[in-house]
N, C-alpha and C positions, 0 to 999 in steps of 0.2 A: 179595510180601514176606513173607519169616517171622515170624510170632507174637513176642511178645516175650517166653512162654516157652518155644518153641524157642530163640530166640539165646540166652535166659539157659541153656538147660543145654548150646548147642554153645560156649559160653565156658567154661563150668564143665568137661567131657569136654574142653577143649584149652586149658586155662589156663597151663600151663606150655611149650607148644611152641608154640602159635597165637595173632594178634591176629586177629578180623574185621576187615574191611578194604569198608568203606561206600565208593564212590564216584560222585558224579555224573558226567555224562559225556555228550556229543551222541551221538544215534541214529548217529550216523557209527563213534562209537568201537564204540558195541555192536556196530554190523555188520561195522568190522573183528577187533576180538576173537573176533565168533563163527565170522567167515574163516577166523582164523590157526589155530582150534582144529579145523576141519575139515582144511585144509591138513595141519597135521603132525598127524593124529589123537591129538587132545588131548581132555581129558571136559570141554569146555566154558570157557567165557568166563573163569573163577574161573583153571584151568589157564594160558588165551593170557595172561594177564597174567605169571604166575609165569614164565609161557617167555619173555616179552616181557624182562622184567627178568634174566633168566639169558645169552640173548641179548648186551644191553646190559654186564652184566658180563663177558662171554667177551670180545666186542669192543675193551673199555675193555685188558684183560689183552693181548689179543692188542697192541693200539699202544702199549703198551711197549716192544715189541723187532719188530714189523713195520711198517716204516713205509706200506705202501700201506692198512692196517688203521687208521693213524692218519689216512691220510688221508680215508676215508673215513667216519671216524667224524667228524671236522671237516665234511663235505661236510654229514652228517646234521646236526650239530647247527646250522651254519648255517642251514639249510633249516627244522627245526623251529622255532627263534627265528623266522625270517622271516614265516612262516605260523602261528605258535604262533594267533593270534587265531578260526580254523579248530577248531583246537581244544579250545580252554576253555571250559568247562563254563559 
């Protein structure tokens, strides 16, 4: 974990564009994130997240006007609630 005056000057050099973003999370999530960043040659876990959520937003967009995009975003989110307990911190 970074120093606490590293985080304070990488807040200070991105105060206005950036929040740090602290999260817990089961060894499962680490070793999917550090997956998805291998996968789509991503610079690591900090990145699979940001892709994760861009993802997530394309898909949302996309089931506005496709419906098999809607469906499948339904199929997810089903799925996630179901087994959410899998994985929370």
């Amino acid at each position: 974990m970074a120093t606490k005056e590293a985080q304070a000057r990488w807040r200070s050099k991105h105060a206005l564009v950036k929040k740090q973003l602290n999260v817990m999370a089961k060894r499962l999530i680490h070793e999917d994130l550090e997956e998805i960043a291998k996968s789509f040659d991503l610079k690591g876990k900090a990145e699979a997240v940001t892709f994760a959520t861009f993802i997530t937003k394309a898909m949302q967009q996309q089931a506005d006007y496709n419906p098999e995009a809607k469906r499948i975003m339904e199929l997810l989110e089903t799925a996630y609630k179901r087994d959410r307990d899998i994985y929370r911190p």
